[in-house]
PAMAR-56947 format. One record per atom (N, C-alpha, C): x, y, z; atom name; residue in three letters. Coordinates in Angstrom, 3 decimals, decimal comma, padded with zeros to 6 digits. Atoms other than C-alpha are relative to their C-alpha. Example, Ala and Ser with C-alpha at 12.3 -4.5 7.8 and 13.67 -1.06 7.14 Angstrom:
# PAMAR-56947
[r [000,890; -001,190; 000,000]; "N"; "ALA"]
[r [012,300; -004,500; 007,800]; "CA"; "ALA"]
[r [000,900; 001,200; 000,000]; "C"; "ALA"]
[r [-000,820; -001,190; -000,060]; "N"; "SER"]
[r [013,670; -001,060; 007,140]; "CA"; "SER"]
[r [-000,770; 001,090; 000,730]; "C"; "SER"]
END
This chain:
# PAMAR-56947
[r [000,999; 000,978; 000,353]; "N"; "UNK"]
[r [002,563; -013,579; -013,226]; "CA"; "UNK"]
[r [-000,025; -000,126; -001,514]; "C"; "UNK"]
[r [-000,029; 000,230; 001,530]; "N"; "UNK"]
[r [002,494; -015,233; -016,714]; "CA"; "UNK"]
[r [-001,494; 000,660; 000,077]; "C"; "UNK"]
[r [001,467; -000,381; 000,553]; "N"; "UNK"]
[r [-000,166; -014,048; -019,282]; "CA"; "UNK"]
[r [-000,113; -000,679; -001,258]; "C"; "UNK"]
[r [-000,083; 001,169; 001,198]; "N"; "UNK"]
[r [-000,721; -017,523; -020,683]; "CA"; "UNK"]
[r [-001,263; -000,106; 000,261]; "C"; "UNK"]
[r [001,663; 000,123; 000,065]; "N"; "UNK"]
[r [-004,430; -018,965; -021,474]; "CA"; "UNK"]
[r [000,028; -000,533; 000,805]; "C"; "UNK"]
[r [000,814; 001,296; -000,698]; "N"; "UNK"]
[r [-004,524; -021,649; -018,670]; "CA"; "UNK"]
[r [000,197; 001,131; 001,078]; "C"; "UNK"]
[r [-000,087; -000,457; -001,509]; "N"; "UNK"]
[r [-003,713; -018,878; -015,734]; "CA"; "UNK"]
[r [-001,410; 000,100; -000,069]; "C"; "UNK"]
[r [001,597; 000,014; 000,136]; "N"; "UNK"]
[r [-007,082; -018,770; -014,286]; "CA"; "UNK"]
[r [000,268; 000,999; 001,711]; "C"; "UNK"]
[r [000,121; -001,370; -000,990]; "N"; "UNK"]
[r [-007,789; -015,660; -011,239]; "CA"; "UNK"]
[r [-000,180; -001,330; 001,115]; "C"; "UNK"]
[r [000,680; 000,327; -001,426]; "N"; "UNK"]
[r [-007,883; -017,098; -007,200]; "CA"; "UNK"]
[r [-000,702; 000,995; 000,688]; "C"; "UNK"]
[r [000,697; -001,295; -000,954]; "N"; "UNK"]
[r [-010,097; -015,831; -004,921]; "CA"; "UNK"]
[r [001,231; 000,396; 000,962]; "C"; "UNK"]
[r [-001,200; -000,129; -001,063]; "N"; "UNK"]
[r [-008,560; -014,114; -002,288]; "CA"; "UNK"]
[r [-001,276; 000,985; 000,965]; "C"; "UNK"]
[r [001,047; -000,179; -000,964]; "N"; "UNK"]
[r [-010,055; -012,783; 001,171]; "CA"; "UNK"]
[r [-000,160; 001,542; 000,127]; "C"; "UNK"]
[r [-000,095; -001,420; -000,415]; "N"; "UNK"]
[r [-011,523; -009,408; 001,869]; "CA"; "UNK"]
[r [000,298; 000,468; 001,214]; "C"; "UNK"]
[r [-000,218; 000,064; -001,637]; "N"; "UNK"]
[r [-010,213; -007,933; 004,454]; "CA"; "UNK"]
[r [-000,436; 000,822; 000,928]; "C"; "UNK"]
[r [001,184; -000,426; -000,742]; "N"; "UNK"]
[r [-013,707; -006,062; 005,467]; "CA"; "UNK"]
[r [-000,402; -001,176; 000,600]; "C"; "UNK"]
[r [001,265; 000,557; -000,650]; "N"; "UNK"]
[r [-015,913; -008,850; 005,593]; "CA"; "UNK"]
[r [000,697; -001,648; 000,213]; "C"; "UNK"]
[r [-000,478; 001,838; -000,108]; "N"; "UNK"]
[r [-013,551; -012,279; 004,989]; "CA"; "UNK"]
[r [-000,377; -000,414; -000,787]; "C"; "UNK"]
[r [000,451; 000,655; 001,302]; "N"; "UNK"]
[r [-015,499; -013,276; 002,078]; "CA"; "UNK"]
[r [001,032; -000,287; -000,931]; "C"; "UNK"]
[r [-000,616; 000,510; 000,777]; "N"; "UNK"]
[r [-013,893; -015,042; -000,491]; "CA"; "UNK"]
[r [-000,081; 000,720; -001,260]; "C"; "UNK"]
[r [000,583; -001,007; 001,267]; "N"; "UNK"]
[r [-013,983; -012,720; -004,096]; "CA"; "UNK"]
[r [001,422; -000,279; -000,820]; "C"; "UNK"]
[r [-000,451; -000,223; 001,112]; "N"; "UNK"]
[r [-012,303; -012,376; -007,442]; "CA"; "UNK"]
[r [000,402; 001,132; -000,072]; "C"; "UNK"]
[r [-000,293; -001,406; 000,302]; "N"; "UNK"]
[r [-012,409; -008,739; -007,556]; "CA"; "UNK"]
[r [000,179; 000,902; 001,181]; "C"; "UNK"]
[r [-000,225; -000,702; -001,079]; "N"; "UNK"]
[r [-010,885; -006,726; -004,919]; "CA"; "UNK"]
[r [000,831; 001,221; -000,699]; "C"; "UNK"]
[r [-000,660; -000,931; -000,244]; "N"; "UNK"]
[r [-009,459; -003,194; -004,129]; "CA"; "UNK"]
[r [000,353; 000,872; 000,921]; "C"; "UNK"]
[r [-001,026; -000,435; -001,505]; "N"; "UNK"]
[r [-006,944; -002,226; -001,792]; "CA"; "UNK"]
[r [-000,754; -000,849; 001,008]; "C"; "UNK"]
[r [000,243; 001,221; -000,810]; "N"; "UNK"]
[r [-007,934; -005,578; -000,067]; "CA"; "UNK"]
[r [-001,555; -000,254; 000,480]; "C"; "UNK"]
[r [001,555; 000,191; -000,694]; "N"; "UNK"]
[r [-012,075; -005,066; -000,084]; "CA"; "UNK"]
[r [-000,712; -000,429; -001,626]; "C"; "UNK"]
[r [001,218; 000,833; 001,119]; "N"; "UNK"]
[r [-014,725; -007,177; -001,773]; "CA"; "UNK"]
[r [-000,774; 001,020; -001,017]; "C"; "UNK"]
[r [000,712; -000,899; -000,237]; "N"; "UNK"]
[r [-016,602; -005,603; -004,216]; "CA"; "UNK"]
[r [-001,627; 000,143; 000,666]; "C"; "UNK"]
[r [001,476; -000,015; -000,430]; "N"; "UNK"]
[r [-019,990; -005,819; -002,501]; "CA"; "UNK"]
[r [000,579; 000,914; 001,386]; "C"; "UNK"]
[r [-000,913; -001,029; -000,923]; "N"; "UNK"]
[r [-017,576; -004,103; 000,626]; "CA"; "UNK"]
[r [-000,133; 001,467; -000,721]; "C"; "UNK"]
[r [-000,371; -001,266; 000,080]; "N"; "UNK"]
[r [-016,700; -001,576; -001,367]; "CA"; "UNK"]
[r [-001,522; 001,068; -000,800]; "C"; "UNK"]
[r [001,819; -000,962; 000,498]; "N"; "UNK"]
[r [-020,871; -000,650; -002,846]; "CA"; "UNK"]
[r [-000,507; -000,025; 000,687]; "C"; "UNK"]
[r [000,121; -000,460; -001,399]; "N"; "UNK"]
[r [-021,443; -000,779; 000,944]; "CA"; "UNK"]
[r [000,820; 001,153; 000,722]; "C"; "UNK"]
[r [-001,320; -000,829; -000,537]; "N"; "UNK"]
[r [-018,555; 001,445; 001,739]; "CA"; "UNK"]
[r [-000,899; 001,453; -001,048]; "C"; "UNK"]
[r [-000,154; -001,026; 001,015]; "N"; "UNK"]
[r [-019,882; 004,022; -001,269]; "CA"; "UNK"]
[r [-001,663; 000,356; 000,488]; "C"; "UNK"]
[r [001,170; -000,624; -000,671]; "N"; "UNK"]
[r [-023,514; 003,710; -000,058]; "CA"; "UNK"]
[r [-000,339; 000,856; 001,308]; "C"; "UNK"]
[r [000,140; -000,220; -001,658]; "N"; "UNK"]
[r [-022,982; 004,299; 003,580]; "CA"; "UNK"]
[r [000,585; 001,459; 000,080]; "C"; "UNK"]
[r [-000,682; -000,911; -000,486]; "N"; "UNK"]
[r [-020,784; 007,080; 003,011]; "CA"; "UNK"]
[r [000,306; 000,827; 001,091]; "C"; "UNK"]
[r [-000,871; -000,381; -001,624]; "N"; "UNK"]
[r [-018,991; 007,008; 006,317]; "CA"; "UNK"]
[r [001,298; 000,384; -000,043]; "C"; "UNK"]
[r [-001,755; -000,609; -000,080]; "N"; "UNK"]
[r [-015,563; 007,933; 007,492]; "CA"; "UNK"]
[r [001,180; -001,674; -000,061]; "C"; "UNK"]
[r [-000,474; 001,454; 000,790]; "N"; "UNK"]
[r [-014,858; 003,755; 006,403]; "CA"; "UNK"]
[r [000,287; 000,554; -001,227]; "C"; "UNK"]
[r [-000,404; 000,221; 000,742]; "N"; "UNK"]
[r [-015,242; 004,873; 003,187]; "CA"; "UNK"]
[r [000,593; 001,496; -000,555]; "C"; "UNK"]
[r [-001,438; -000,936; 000,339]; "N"; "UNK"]
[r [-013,136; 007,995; 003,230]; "CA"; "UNK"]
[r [001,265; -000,394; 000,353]; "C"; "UNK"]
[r [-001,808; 000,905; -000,330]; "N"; "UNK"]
[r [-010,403; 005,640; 004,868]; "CA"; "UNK"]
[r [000,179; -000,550; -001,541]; "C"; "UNK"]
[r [000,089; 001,038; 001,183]; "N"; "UNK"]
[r [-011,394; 003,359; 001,721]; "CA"; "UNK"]
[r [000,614; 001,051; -001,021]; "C"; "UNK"]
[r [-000,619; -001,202; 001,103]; "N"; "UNK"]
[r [-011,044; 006,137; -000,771]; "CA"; "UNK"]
[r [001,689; 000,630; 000,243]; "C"; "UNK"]
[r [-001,200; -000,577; -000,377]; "N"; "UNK"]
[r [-007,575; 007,609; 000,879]; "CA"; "UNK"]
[r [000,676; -001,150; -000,513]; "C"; "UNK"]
[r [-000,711; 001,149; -000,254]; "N"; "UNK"]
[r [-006,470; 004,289; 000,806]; "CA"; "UNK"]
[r [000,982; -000,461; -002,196]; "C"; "UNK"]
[r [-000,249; 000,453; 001,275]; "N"; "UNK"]
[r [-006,885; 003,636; -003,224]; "CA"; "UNK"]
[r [000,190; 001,421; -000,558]; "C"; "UNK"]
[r [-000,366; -001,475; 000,424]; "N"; "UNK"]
[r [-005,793; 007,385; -003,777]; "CA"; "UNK"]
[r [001,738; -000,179; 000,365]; "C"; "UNK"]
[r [-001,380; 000,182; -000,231]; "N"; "UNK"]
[r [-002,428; 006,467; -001,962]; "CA"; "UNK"]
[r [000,383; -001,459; -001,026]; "C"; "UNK"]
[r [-000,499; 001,054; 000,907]; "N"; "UNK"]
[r [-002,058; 002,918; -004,112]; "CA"; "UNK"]
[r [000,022; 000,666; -001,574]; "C"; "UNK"]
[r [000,071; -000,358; 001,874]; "N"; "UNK"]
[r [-003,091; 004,567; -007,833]; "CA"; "UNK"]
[r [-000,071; 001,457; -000,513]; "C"; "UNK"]
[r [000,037; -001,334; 000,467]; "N"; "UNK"]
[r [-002,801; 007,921; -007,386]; "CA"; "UNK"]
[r [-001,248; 000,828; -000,042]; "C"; "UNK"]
[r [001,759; -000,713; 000,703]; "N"; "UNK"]
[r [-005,214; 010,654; -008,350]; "CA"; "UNK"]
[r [000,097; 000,473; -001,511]; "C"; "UNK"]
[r [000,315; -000,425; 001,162]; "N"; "UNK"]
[r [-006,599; 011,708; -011,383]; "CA"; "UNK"]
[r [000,408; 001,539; -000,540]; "C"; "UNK"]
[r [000,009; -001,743; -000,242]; "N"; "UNK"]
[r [-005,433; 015,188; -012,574]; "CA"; "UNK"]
[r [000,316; 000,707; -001,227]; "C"; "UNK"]
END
């Protein structure tokens, strides 16, 4: 992807809820993913595994 001034971000779909968003990770909205962090279920230990296998961990 160029990194000229006119590129401008698409949405793209989450693929929790379907919503339309700007800001995603590992394919969830964020309002998905501050539902996913509140609820702390075994969703968002999939969620977490998920962006641990795409970016690694911290160490």
């Amino acid at each position: 992807m160029s990194d000229d001034d006119d590129t401008t971000a698409l949405p793209q779909t989450c693929v929790r809820c379907g919503r339309q968003s700007l800001l995603r990770i590992v394919g969830r909205c964020a309002d998905c993913i501050g539902e996913l962090g509140l609820a702390a279920t075994q969703d968002y230990d999939g969620f977490r595994a998920e962006v641990k296998a795409e970016f690694g961990v911290k160490g």
